[in-house]
matplotlib code that plots the C-alpha trace (Angstrom):
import matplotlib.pyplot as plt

x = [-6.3, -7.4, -10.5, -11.3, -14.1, -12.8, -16.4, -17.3, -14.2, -14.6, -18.6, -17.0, -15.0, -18.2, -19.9, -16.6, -16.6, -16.1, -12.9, -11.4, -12.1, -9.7, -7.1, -7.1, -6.9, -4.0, -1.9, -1.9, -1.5, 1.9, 2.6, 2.3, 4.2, 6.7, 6.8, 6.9, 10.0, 11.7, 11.1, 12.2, 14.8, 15.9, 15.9, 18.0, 20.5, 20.5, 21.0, 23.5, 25.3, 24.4, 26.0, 29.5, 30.1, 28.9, 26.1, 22.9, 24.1, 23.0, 20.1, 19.8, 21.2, 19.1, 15.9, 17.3, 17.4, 13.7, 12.8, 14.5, 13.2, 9.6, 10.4, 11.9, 8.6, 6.7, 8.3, 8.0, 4.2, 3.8, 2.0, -0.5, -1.4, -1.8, -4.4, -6.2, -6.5, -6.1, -7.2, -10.2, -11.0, -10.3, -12.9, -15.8, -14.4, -14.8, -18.4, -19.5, -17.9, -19.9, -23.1, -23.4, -24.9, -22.5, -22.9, -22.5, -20.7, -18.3, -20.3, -18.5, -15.4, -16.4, -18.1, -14.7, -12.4, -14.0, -13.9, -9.9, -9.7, -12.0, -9.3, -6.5, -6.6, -3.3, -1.6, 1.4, -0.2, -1.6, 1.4, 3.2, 1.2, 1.7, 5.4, 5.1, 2.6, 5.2, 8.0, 6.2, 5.7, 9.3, 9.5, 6.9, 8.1, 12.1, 10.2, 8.5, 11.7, 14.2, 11.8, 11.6, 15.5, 16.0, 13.9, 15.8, 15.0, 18.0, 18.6, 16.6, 18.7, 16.6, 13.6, 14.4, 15.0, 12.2, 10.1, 12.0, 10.8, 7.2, 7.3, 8.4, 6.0, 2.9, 2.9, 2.4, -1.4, -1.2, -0.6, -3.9, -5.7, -4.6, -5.8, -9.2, -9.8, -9.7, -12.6, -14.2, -14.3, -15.1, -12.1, -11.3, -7.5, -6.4, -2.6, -4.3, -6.4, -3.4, -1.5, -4.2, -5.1, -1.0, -1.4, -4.3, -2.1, 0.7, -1.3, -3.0, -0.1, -0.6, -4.1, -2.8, 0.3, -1.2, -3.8, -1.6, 0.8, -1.8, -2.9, 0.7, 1.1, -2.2, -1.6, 1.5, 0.9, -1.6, 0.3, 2.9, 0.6, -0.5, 3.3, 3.3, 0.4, 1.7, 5.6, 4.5, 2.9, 5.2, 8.2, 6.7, 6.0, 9.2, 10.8, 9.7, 12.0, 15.6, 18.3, 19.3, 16.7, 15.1, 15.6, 14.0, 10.8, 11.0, 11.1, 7.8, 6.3, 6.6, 5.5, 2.5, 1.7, 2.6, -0.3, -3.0, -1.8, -2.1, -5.2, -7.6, -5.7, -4.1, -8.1, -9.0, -6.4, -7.0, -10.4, -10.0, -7.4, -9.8, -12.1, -10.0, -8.8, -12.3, -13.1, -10.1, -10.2, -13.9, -14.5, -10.1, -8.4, -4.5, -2.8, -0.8, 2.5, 2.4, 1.9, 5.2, 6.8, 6.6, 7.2, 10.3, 11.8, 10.3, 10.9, 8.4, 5.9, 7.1, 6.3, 3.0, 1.7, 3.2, 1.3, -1.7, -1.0, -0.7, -3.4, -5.7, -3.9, -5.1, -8.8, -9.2, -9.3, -11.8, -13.9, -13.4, -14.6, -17.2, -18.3, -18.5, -20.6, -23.3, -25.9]
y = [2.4, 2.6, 5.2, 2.8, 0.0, -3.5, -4.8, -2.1, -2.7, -6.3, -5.5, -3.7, -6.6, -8.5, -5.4, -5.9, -9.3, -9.0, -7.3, -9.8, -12.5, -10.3, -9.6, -13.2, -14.7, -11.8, -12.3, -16.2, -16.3, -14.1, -16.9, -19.7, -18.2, -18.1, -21.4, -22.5, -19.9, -21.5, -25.3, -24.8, -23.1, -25.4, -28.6, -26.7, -26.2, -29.7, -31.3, -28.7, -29.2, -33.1, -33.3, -31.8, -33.8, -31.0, -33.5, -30.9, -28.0, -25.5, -26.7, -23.3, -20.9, -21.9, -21.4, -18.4, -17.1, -18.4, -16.4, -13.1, -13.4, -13.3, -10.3, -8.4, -9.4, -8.1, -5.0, -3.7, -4.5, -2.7, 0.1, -2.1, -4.2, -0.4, 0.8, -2.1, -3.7, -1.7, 1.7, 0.2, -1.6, 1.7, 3.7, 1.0, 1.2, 4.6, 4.6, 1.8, 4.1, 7.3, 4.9, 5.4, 2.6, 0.6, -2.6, -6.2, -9.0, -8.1, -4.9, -3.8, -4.1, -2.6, 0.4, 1.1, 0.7, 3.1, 5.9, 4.9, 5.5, 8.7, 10.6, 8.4, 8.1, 5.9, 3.6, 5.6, 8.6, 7.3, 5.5, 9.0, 10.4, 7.2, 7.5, 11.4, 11.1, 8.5, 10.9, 13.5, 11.2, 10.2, 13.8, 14.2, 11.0, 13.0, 15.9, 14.4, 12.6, 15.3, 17.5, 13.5, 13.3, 16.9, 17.1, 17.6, 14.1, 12.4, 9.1, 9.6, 7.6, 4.3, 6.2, 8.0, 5.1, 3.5, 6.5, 6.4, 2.6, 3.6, 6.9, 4.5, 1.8, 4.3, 5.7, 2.2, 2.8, 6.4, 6.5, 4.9, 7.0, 10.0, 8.5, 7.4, 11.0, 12.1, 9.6, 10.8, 14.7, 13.4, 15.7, 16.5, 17.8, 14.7, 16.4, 19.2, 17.2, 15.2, 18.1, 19.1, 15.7, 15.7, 18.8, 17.7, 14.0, 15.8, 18.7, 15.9, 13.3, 12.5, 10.7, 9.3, 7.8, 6.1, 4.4, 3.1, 2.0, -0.3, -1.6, -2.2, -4.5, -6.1, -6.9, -8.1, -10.4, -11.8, -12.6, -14.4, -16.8, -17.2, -17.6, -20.7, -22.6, -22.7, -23.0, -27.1, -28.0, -25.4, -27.0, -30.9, -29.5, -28.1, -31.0, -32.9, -31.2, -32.5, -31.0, -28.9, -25.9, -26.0, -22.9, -21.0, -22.9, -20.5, -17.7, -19.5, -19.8, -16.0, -15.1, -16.8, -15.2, -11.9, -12.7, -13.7, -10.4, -7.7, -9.7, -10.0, -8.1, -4.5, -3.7, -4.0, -1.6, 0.8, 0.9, 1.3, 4.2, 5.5, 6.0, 7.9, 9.9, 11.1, 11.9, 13.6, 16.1, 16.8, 20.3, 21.3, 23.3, 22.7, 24.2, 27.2, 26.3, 23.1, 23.7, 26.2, 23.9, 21.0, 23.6, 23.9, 20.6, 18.7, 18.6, 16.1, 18.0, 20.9, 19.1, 17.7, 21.3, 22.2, 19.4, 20.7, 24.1, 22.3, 20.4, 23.5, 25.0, 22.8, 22.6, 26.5, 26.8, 24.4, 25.9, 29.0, 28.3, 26.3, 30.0, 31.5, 28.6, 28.6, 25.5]
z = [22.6, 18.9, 17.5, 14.6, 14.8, 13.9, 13.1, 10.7, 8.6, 8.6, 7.3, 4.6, 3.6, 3.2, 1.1, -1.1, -1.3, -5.4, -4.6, -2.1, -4.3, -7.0, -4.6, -3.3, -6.8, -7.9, -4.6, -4.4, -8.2, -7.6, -4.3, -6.8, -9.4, -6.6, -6.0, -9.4, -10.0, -7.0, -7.8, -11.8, -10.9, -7.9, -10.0, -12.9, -10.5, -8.9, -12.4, -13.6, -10.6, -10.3, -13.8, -12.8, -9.8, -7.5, -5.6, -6.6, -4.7, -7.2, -5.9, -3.6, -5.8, -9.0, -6.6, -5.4, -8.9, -9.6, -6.4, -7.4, -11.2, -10.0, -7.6, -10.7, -12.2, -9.7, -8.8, -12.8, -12.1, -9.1, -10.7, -12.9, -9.4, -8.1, -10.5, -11.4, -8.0, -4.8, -6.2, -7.1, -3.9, -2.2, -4.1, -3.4, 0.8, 0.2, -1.3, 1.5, 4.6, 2.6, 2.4, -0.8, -3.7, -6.0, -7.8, -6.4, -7.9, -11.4, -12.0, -8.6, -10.1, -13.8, -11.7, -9.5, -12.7, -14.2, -11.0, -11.1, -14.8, -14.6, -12.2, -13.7, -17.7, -17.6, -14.5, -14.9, -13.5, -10.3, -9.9, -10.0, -7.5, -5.1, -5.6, -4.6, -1.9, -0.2, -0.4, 1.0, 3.9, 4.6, 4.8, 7.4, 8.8, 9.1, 10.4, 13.3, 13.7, 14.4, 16.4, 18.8, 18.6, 20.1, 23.2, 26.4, 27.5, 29.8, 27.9, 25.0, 22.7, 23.1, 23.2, 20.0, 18.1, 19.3, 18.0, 14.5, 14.3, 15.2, 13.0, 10.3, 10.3, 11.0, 7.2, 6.0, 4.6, 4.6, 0.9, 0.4, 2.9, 0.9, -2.6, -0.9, 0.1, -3.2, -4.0, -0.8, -1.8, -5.4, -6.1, -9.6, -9.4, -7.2, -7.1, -5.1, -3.1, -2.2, -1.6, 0.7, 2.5, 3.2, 5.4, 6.8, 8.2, 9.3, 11.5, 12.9, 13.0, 16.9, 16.4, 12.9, 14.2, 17.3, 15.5, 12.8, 14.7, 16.2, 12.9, 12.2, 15.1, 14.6, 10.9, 11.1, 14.6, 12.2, 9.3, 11.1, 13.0, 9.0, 8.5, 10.9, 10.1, 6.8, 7.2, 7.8, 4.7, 2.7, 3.7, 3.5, -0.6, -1.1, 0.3, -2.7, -4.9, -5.7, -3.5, -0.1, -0.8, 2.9, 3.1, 0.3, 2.5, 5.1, 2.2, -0.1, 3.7, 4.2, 0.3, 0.6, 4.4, 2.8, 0.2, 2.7, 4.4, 1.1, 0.0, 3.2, 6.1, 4.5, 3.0, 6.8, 7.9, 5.3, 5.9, 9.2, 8.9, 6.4, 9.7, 11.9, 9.1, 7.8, 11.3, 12.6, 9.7, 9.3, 9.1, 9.3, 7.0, 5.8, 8.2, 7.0, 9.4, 8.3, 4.4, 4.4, 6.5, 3.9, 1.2, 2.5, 3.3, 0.8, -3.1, -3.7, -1.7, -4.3, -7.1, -6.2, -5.7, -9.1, -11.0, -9.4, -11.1, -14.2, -13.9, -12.6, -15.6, -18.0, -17.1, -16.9, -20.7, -21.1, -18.7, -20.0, -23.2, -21.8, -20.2, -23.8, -24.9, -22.5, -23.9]

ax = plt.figure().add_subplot(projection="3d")
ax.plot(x, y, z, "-o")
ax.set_aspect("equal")
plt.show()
């Protein structure tokens, strides 16, 4: 079974309840602009189509076009959603698994905004790191793979892809784990630490893999029984709108699930990632095999260890002079 506890991540929920609130607000905000996008854009369609004797069946493609406007929306976002929400949320889960003190209500957001900003002046810059970070993991991710795909196993075809599909889906949260070390060390070159903390997952993969692959399953069992319960009233409100858009139901049904899921069930399965992960590496070093290993099959992983130099680069100056200076 699993290594993390269920009932101690939940707890943390509560201690973050400030945060919850934010992510439930953002997320369902971004399911209703969804079903605005798709309604406007379904009844354009009906009455263009309406007008020219086509009986309203723009209907579907004019909410389809709603649909994927607010996805272009969203995906140019994706790094402001990054800094402002989740990276926060995951510095206070990090303070309440270290038991250390923080704020309650709205100062508990002030007080993690500004641990983001001091290790990331701008968005841009932890979404750089994200972006590298998950590279470095599809790398991992290939690694493990091949070295599955070439064992001596008679009829290992299945099996292989079975483990590609598990491989896959196990690095889901590991991007966040990685950042939420770096406020768990109170690190102050996060492109090392990450560099570092990327070694440390993929030396201890086995334990990592297992237990997110539960989380996986348990996440995502839950958000489609959320994806039922609301398909009914989803499709009864999107039924009121002119023309065949049934549908884009299904779709509005899934968007909101999907928000319910990223605002109240991923912070679960982060935090409890976050346990195994702390625990598995307490006391480890990056393994040396593994660090020239990465070195050489991954540019990303490359990169990340030259923007630590930089950034190492950058503070030794300052430091230096700060030597010369003594107060």
């Amino acid at each position: 079974m699993w290594d993390f506890k269920l009932s101690d991540a939940f707890g943390a929920m509560v201690r973050t309840a400030p945060f919850i609130i934010l992510r439930m607000l953002v997320y369902l905000g971004i399911s209703l602009l969804y079903i605005i996008a798709t309604g406007i854009g379904g009844a354009i369609g009906y009455g263009f189509t309406s007008f020219s004797g086509g009986q309203g069946g723009g209907a579907f493609y004019g909410g389809l076009f709603g649909f994927a406007g607010v996805s272009g929306l969203l995906y140019l976002g994706r790094e402001y959603i990054l800094y402002l929400v989740k990276a926060g949320h995951i510095a206070v889960l990090v303070l309440v698994h270290d038991g250390r003190e923080m704020p309650g209500g709205r100062g508990q957001i002030d007080y993690a905004s500004g641990m983001v900003k001091q290790k990331f002046a701008e968005a841009s810059l932890l979404f750089a790191l994200d972006q590298i970070i998950k590279g470095v993991l599809r790398t991992i991710t290939g690694i493990l793979n091949t070295v599955a795909t070439i064992l001596p196993i008679p009829g290992l075809n299945g099996l292989a892809r079975l483990i590609s599909a598990i491989l896959r889906m196990s690095v889901t949260y590991v991007d966040e784990i990685i950042l939420a070390h770096n406020f768990h060390v109170r690190s102050d070159n996060p492109w090392e630490t990450s560099r570092q903390a990327l070694v440390l997952y993929a030396q201890n993969y086995k334990v990592m893999i297992k237990n997110a692959a539960w989380l996986w399953l348990l996440m995502w069992a839950l958000t489609f029984v959320i994806f039922f319960v609301l398909l009914g009233p989803v499709v009864a409100l999107i039924a009121l709108f002119p023309g065949d858009i049934g549908f884009l139901s299904i779709a509005v049904a899934f968007i909101l699930a999907w928000s319910l899921k990223a605002a109240l069930l991923e912070p679960v399965a982060i935090y409890a990632l976050m346990q195994v992960y702390f625990a598995t590496i307490e006391g480890q070093v990056p393994d040396r095999e593994w660090e020239l290993r990465l070195e050489q099959a991954s540019d990303k992983f490359r990169q990340l260890r030259q923007r630590a130099e930089d950034a190492f680069s950058r503070s030794r100056p300052a430091a230096d002079r700060a030597g010369q200076n003594p107060p």
